[in-house]
N, C-alpha and C positions, 0 to 999 in steps of 0.2 A: 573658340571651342565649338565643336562638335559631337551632338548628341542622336545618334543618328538610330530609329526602329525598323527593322525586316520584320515583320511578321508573314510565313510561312503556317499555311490551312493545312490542318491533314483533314482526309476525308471523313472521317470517324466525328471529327469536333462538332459543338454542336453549332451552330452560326451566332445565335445571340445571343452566346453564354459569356460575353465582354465585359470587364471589369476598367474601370475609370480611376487612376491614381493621381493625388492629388500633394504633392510636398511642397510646406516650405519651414526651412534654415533647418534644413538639416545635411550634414556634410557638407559636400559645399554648393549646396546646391539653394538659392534664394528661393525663386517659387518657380514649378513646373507641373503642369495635367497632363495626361495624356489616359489613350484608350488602349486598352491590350486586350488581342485578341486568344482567341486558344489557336493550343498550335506553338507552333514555334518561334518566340521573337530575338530578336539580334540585338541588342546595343552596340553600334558600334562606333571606335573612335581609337584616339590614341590614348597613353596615360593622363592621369589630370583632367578628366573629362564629362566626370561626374557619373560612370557609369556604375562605379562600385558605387557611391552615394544612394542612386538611383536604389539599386538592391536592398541597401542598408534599411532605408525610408519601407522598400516592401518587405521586409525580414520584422520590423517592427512592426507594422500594420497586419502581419497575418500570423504572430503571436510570440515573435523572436525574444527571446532577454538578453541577448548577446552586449557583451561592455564594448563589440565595433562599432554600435548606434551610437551617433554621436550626434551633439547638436554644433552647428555652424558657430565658427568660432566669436563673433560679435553680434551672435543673437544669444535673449535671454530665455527664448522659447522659439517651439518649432510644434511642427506636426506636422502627419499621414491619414488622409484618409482616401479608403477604399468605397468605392460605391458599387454594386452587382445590378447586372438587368432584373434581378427580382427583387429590388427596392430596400437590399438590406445594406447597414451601411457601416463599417469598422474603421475607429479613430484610434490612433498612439497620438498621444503630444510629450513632447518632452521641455523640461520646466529646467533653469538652472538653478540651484538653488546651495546654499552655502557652500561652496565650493563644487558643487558635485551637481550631476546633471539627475533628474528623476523622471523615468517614466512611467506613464499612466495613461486609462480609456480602455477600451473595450475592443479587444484584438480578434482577429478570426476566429482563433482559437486557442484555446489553454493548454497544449500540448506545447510547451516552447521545447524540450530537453528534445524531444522526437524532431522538429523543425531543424531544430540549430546541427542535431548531428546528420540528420540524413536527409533531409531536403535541402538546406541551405550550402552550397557549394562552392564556398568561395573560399581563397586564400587561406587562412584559417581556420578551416573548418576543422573540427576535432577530429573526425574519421581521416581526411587526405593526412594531416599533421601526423596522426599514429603510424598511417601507415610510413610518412616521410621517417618518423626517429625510431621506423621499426619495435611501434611499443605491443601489446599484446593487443590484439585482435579479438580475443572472446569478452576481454574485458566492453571496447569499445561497440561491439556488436549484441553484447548481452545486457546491455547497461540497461534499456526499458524495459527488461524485464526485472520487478525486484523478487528475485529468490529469496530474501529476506522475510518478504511478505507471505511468498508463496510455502513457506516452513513454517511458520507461523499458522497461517493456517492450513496447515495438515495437522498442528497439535491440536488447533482449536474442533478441526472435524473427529481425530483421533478421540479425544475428550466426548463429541457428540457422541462416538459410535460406542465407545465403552459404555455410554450411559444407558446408551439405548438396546445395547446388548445384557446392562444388566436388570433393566425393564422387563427385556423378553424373557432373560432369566426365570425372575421371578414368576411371568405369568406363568412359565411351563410347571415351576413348580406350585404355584397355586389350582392350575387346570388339574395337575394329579392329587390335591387335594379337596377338591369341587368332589365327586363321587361321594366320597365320606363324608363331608359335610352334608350333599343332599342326601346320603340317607338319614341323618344325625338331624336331619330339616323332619323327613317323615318320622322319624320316631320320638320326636319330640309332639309332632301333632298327634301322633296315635296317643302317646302320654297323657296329654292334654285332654283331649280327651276324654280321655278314661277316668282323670282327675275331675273334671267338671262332671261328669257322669255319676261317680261318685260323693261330690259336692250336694247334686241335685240330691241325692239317694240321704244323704247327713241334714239335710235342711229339712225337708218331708219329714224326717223322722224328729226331730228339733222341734216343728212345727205339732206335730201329734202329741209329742211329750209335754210343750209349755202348756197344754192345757190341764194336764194332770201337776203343774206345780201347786207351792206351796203360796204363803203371800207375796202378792203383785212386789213389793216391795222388796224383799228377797231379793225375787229372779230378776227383777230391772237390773239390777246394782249388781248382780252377777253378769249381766248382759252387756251395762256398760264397761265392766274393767273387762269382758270380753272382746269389745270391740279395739278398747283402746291397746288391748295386746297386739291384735292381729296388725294395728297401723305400726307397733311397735316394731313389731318382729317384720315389716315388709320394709319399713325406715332401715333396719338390721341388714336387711338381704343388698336393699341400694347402697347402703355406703360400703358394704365388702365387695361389691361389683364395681364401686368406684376408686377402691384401693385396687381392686386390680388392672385397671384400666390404667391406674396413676405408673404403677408398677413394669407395664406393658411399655408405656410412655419413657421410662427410664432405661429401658431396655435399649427400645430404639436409638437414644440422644447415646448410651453406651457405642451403639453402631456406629453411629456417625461419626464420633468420635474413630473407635479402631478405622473407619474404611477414612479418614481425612490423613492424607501426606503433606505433612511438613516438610520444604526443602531444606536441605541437612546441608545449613550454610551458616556463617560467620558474621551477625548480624551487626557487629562494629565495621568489622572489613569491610563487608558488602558497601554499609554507608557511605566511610569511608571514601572507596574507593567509587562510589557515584558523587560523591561531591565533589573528586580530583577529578575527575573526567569531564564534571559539569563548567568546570574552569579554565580547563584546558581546550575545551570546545570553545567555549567565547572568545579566551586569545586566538585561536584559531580562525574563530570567524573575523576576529576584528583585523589579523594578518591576511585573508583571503580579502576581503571589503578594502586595504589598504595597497595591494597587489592591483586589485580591480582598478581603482582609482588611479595609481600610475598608469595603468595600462591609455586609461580613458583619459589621457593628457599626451597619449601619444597616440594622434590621432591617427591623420596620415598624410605624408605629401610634405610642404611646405606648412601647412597649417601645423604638423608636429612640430616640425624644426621651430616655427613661431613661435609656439608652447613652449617649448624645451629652454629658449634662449630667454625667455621671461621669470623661468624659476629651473632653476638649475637643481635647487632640493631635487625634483621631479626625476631628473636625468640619473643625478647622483644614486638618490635611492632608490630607479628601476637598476641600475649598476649593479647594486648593492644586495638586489633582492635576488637576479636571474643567478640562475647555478655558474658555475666557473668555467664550466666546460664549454659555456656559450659563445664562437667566436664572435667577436666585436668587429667587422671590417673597417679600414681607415676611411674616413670624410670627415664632413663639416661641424660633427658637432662636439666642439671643440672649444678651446679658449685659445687666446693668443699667444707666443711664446712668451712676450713681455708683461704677460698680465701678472703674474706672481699667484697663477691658477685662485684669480679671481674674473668675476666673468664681465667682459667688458659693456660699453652702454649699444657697442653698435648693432642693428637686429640684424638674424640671423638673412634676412635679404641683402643688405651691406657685406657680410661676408662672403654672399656670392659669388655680389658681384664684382669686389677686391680683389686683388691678386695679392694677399699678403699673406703670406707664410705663419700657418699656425699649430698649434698640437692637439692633436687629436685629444678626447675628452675617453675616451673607452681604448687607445692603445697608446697615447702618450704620443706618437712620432709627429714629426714636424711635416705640413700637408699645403697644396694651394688650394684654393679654394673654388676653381673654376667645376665641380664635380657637382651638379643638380643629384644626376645618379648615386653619387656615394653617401648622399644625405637619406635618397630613400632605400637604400640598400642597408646603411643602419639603421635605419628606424624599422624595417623587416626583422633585422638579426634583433634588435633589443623587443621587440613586439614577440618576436617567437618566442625567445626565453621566458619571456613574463607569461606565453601562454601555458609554456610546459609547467613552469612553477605554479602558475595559479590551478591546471590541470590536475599537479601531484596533491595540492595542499585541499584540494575537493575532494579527491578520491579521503586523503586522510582523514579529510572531516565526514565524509559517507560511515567508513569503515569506524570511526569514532564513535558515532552518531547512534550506528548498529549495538555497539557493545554497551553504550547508554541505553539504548532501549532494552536491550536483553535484562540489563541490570534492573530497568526498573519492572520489567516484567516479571521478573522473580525476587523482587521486594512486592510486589502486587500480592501476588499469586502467594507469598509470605505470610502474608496480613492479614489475605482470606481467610486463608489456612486457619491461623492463629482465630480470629473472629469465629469464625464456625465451630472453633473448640470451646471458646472459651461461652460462646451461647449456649451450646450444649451442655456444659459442665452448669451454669448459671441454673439452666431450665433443670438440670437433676437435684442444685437445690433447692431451687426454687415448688420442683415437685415430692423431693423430701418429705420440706416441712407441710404441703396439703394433705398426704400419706397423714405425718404427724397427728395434723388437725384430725383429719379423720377417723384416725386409731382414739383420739379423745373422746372423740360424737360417737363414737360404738361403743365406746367404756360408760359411756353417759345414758347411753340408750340400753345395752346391757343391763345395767343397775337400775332401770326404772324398770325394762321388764320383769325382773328378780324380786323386784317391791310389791309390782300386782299381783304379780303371780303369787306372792307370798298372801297379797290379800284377799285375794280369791280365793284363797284355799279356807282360810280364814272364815270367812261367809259365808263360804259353802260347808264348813265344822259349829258351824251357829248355828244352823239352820235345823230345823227337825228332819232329818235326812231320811229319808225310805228310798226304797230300792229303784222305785220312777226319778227320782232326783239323781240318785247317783246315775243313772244311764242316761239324764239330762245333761247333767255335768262331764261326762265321758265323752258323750255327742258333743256338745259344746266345745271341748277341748279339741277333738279329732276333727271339728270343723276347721276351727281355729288353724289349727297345722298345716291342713286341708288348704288352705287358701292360702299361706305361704309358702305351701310347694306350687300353689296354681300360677303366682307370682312369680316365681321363680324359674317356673317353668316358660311361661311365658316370655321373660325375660331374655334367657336364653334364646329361646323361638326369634326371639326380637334379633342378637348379635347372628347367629346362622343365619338368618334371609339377609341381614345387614352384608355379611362375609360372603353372601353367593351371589348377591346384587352386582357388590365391589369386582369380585372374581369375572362377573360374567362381564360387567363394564370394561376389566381388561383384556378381558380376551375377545372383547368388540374390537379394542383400539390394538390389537397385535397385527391387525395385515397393515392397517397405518404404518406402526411402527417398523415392521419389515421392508416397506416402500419407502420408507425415510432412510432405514439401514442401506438397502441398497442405492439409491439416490448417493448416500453418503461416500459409501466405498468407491461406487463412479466414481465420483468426483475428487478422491483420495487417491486414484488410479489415473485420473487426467492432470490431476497435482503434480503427482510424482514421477509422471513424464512429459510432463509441460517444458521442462527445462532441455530435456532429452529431445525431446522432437523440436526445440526452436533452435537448437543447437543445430539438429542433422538437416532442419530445410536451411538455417543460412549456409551451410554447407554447398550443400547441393546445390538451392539458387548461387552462389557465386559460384561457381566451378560452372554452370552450364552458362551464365553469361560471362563469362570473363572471357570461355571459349568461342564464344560469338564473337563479343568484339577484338579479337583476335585476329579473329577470319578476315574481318570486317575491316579492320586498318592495317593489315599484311603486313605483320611485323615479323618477318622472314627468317630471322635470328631466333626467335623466342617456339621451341617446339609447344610447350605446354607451361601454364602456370593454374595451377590448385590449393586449395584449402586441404589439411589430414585435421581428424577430429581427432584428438589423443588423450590420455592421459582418464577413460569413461568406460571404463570398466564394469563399475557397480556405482551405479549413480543415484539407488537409496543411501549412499551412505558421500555424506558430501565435507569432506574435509582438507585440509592446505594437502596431503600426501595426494589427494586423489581432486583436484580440480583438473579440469576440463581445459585444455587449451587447444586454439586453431594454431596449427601448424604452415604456415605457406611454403610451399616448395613450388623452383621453379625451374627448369629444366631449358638449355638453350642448344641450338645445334649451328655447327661449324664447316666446314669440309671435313673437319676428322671425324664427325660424327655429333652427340649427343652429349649432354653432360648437365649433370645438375649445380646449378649456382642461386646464391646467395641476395637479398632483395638488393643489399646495398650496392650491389654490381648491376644492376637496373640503369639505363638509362635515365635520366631526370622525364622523359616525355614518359616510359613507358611505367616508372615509378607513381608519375600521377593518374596515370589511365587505370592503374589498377589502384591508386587509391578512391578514386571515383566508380568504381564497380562493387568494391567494397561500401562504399556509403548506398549506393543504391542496392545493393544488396537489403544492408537495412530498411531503405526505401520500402522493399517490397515486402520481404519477409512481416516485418510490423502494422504493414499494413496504414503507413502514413499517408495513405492518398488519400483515404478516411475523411483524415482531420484536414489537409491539406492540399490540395489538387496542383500544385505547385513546387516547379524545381526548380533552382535558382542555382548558373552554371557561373563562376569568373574565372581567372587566372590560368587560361590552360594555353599563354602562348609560346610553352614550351614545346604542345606537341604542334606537326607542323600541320598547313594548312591541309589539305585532303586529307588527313586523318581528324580531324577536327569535324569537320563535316560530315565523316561517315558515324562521329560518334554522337554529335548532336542529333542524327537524325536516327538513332539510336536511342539514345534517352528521353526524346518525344516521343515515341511510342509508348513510353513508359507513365505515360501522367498528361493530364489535359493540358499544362501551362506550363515550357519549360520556357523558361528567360536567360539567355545568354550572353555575356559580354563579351566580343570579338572586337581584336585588333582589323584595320578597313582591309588589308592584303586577305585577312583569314574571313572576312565576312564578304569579300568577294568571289573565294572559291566555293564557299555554302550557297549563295546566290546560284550560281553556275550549278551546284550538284541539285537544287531545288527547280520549282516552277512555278509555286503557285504566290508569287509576291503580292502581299497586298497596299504595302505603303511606305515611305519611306520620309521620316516628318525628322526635321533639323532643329534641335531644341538648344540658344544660344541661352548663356548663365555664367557666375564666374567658375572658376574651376574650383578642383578637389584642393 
């Protein structure tokens, strides 16, 4: 075997931006280093040569999850690592462990869904496969975007902007209530005022009169049930300013109450129906994990067929799993006519190399066995079904997975609901019964001042009364009142500057809030065309490169081939009538002219060409170079050699590291179309 690197300098690269890859057991490859440069390098060889292995090993190491990493089939671990000229260094190892292989370590990067669809380019890659079964394009081009996420939060800023719209509300209406209040400020202090004015003018005279009373004993005891009125009746004034504050208090929680929306759902159903869904997601996952698993027992090469002929369950139940429509072509993996379709002891290398006539295990017919190719050409067909199934059974657990969440977000959003009403209602009785209490400590307070007063009056009809006493007593009282309007007055004074404080405080923070509102609606305006514009650049990006490499590999038949965006209308409003779909049409001309046809009428070469324009379309659009500087090319030796090489040197432009695996005929005409060869190192190992 031969394991052969071209590395190909573009001018642009940087020189000692070279990465060092380091495998072993993994594919089929024991242990291999080697250095890559940027630029563009070759693998090349024939099948079984380890160059997909090669791939596999860097797909892992720069953040792949793909179920094609496989570990070497008579090792119980393996590993990759990457080492970079600026000393940073990225490991996968993979562990085999109760039947199943695990990997783990620290990859380039955490972007694997991004890698595996639009960087990673090989055989099965998910974008070439779509476009091979002609599945839907927006689906597979809009997948890193989650619109899921991105509706979600437009409610959650929606939510922000009502709030802060009713923020601003209120300051405007509190700013047209600031006037009145600040006059209700000055005339409260003119009041005040005038009442301490007064005060003073009742005291002086209080003061002139005690001396004309009667016995010191008297007037004391007039004095004291004097003073203790006035604490009365100011005890009087605070607890009715605390009933109505209580009162105010109950107001509000009524508010909150009307402005709280309970969603108008079926709270058995709802459950319910999250608890079916939560179990049907698990069977799901544990059929998508049991799909995997087959898949990853069929590796590739002979190593599957070794697999396969060791546990037959394996073969049986990928059978059993891929859709119907899958064809199975005839080879080797088979049992023998006279087995009684049980499966015999001889390994599937023995059947090779037998010439004895057996039955095919996936169509039944009687086959020889001399066909190496008919083994890997089933294990293709039964690999592809298991991808399309495990393909459909992901999308189902996504879309699953979505309507779980929605459910539990409005069980959430439920509970709040309810929670916030049910504090509210709590806090009104809670503030009830202090009202209560209240109304008892003013009944309490009442009735003591109803006592003094009764006994002041009392004492002062004891007393030898002349006409100085009674205008004592008059004073006395008219002070008395005097200082519980001063009190009250002041109290007030107190809630106004409180109210104009508050007021002015929010109408400091209104240009804040305005700058938050608008921030917010941007960003509800980049939300809601976020989906729309990533849609019209992958558009547009494919359409303007597809037309390039067009040019570029003169495919003379093919007038034009384009992406139509359809079905986007009005794309606030996002539902199955009105999704988005890319449309491909593709238009071919003849001697009689023009005419539009159909992908499945594609040749197989030009069929992949434009599934590889599509993936890099992705490429660009998402901007994976980001996370990834690396494009990983395999399986294209359907188109032929000179178009090969116009396209390679093509999708190097396109990224620092593109890696290629070429057949030696197709890597000798990229040779020839290049110049700048740096090396050419022969890596001997067993094969795939």
């Amino acid at each position: 075997m031969l394991l052969l690197w071209w590395t190909m300098e573009q001018k642009s690269a940087q020189a000692n931006s070279e990465i060092t890859v380091r495998v072993e057991n993994i594919g089929g490859i024991d242990s291999v280093e080697r250095t890559i440069q940027p630029g563009l390098t070759v693998l090349t060889g024939r099948n079984a040569t380890n160059r997909t292995s090669f791939m596999q090993s860097l797909m892992a190491a720069l953040g792949s999850k793909s179920d094609q990493i496989s570990l070497k089939s008579n090792a119980s671990k393996g590993s990759v690592v990457v080492d970079t000229d600026e000393g940073e260094v990225y490991t996968r190892t993979l562990q085999r462990s109760n039947g199943t292989v695990v990997m783990d370590g620290e990859p380039y990067t955490d972007e694997p869904e991004l890698l595996d669809l639009y960087a990673f380019l090989l055989r099965e890659n998910p974008v070439r496969q779509a476009v091979e079964r002609q599945e839907d394009l927006h689906d597979i081009l809009m997948r890193p975007l989650d619109t899921d996420e991105i509706e979600r939060e437009i409610e959650r800023r929606t939510r922000e902007r009502e709030r802060i719209d009713r923020e601003l509300s209120d300051i405007s209406e509190k700013k047209e209530a600031l006037p009145s209040l600040e006059q209700r400020h000055h005339n409260l202090e003119s009041e005040l005022e005038s009442l301490r004015e007064s005060e003073r003018e009742l005291e002086e005279e209080r003061d002139d009169l005690e001396e004309e009373q009667p016995a010191e004993h008297v007037t004391q005891r007039s004095d004291e049930l004097d003073e203790k009125l006035h604490e009365l009746e100011t005890e009087r004034a605070q607890i009715d300013k605390q009933i109505q504050r209580k009162k105010a208090k109950i107001e509000g929680e009524r508010s909150e109450i009307e402005s709280t929306t309970v969603p108008a759902v079926d709270w058995d159903d709802l459950e319910e129906k999250h608890d079916r869904l939560q179990i049907q997601l698990e069977e799901l996952q544990t059929e998508i994990e049991e799909a995997q698993q087959i898949r990853s027992n069929l590796s590739n090469g002979l190593q599957a067929a070794q697999t396969l002929q060791n546990n037959s369950f394996s073969l049986d139940k990928a059978l059993e799993t891929i859709d119907d429509s899958v064809d199975i072509p005839n080879g080797p993996l088979l049992r023998s006519d006279d087995s009684n379709d049980t499966v015999t002891d001889e390994s599937i290398s023995d059947v090779l190399v037998q010439d004895v006539p057996s039955r095919c295990l996936a169509c039944g017919s009687t086959l020889q066995n001399d066909a190496n190719e008919q083994i890997i050409e089933q294990y293709k067909a039964l690999n592809k079904g298991l991808v399309a199934k495990i393909h459909t059974l992901e999308r189902k657990e996504a879309n699953m997975q979505d309507e779980l969440d929605d459910i539990e977000d409005t069980i959430q959003e439920h509970r709040r609901a309810i929670d916030r009403i049910e504090r509210a209602e709590q806090s009104i009785d809670d503030t009830n019964a202090e009202i209560e209490q209240l109304r008892e400590d003013r009944d309490a307070v009442v009735a003591e001042i109803d006592r003094l007063t009764s006994e002041q009056s009392s004492a002062d009809l004891g007393s030898n009364i002349d006409e100085t006493t009674k205008r004592y007593n008059a004073v006395r009282d008219e002070l008395r009142n005097l200082r519980v309007e001063i009190d009250r007055t002041e109290s007030e004074l107190v809630d106004v500057t409180e109210k104009i404080d508050a007021i002015e405080d929010r109408v400091a923070a209104q240009n804040r809030l305005e700058e938050e509102r608008e921030a917010i609606v941007e960003r509800l305006e980049e939300l809601r065309t976020k989906v729309e514009q990533t849609e019209m650049e992958l558009v547009e990006q494919f359409n303007e490169n597809i037309d390039m490499v067009l040019d570029l590999l003169e495919y003379k038949n093919i007038e034009r081939i384009w992406i139509e965006r359809t079905g986007a209308s009005d794309q606030s409003v996002r539902s199955a009538e009105n999704e988005t779909t890319f449309d491909i049409h593709i238009v071919r001309k003849d001697a009689d002219g023009v005419y539009e046809c159909q992908l499945q009428h594609l040749s197989e070469s030009e069929r992949n060409v434009t599934g590889l324009i599509v993936a890099l379309t992705g490429y660009l659009v998402h901007d994976v170079a980001t996370h990834c500087p690396v494009i990983l090319l395999d399986s294209v030796e359907m188109i032929d050699a000179n178009r090969i090489a116009a396209l390679v040197s093509f999708l190097s432009e396109q990224t620092e590291y593109l890696i290629a695996a070429l057949l030696p005929e197709d890597t000798a005409t990229v040779i020839e179309s290049e110049t700048a060869v740096t090396e050419a190192i022969t890596i001997g190992n067993s094969p795939d």
